[in-house]
C-alpha positions, 0 to 999 in steps of 0.5 A: 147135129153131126152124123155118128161118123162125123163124131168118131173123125172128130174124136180121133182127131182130138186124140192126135191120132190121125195119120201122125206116126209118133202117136201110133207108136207105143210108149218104149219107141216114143222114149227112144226118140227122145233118147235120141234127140236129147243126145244128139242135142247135147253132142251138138252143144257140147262140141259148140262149147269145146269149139267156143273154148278153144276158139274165144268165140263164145258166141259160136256157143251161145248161138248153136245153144239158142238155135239147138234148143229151138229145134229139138224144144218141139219134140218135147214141148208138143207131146206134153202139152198134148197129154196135159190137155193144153194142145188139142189137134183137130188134123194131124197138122192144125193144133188149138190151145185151149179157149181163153177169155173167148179166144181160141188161138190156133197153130200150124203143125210144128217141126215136130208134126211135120216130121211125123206126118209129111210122107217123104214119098210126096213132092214139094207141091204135094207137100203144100197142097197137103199141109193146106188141107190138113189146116183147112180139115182141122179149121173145118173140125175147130167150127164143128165143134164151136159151132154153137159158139158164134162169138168165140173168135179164132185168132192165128199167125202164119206167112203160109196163109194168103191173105186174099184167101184168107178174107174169103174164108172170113178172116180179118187181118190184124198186125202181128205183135211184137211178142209173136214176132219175137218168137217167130225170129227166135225160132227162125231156124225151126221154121227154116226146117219145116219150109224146107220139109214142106217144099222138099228143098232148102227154102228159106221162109218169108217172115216179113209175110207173117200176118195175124188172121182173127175171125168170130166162129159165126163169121167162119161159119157162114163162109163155110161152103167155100171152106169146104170146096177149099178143102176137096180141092186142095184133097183132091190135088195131092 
């Protein structure tokens, strides 16, 4: 069983809490920052359209609508589906949908998250080390809590993660489908932020690294050692 400290971590990390800026905030400044991000979304695509008008060019507008929307659609999307319960974080950049049919599917902090919770202070490897081990505290977090769930599998998709790595730590790596592929190409834009955010330059992301990383919880549990020496050594770092 976990100490009670381990319970009152885990507990602020499922509550979204720790170390992210937005959910600190009460509710007038978090309606502002969507004020403020719906306005200047729509400035954006409403200057595209008179440009596109003007021009004859349509796809200028078609494309600064598809790629305004992918940016801004994360400071909705995750806030809301966080307080519908549909998002859980175990870190403040390691979020889990919630099981299905035996599944957990886990994501890397989006935009949304990075802008949040990344201290501007830090520099591009800091940063790195960082998001590393925010993933590996709420990985760590994930098997605690399921830990009883041997067969529950854990299934992700990242161009972050090692792949030499990742085996260690008890993941297995499958081809990435079409559908996820899709959705990493159409938020390209979205990504290319967030990298450049991470590395604290403009860094354009690797998408053809993208792989998809499945374990069973049991399997995660028992290379748990390395999980946790991963993750004091990436801590240590920044």
């Amino acid at each position: 069983m976990p100490d009670d400290k381990t319970v009152c971590n885990t507990k602020k990390i499922r509550k979204g809490k720790l170390n992210h800026r937005f959910y600190s905030k009460n509710n007038n400044e978090k309606n502002r920052i969507a004020v403020a991000i719906a306005t200047l979304s729509l400035t954006v695509i409403c200057f595209s359209v008179v440009i596109s008008v003007y021009s004859g060019i349509y796809l200028i507008g078609f494309l600064t609508f598809a790629i305004t929307l992918s940016i801004a659609a994360p400071f909705f999307d995750i806030p809301s589906l966080k307080k519908s319960g549909r998002i859980i974080y175990y870190s403040s950049l390691f979020l889990t949908e919630k099981p299905k049919n035996g599944v957990v599917k886990i994501h890397g902090g989006t935009l949304f998250d990075y802008w949040f919770v990344i201290d501007r202070k830090m520099n591009g490897k800091q940063r790195t080390d960082f998001i590393i081990q925010q993933y590996l505290e709420g990985l760590l977090s994930l098997m605690e809590e399921h830990k009883n769930d041997k067969q529950m599998r854990v299934r992700g998709t990242s161009y972050i993660i090692n792949e030499r790595t990742a085996e260690k730590m008890g993941f297995e790596i499958l081809e990435t489908d079409l559908l996820q592929k899709a959705i990493i190409t159409y938020n390209y834009f979205n990504i290319l932020i967030s990298n450049s955010i991470a590395k604290n330059k403009l860094a354009f992301p690797n998408l053809s690294k993208t792989k998809t990383f499945e374990a069973e919880i049991g399997r995660l549990v028992q290379r748990k050692e390395y999980i946790e020496r991963l993750h004091k050594s990436m801590k240590r770092s920044y």
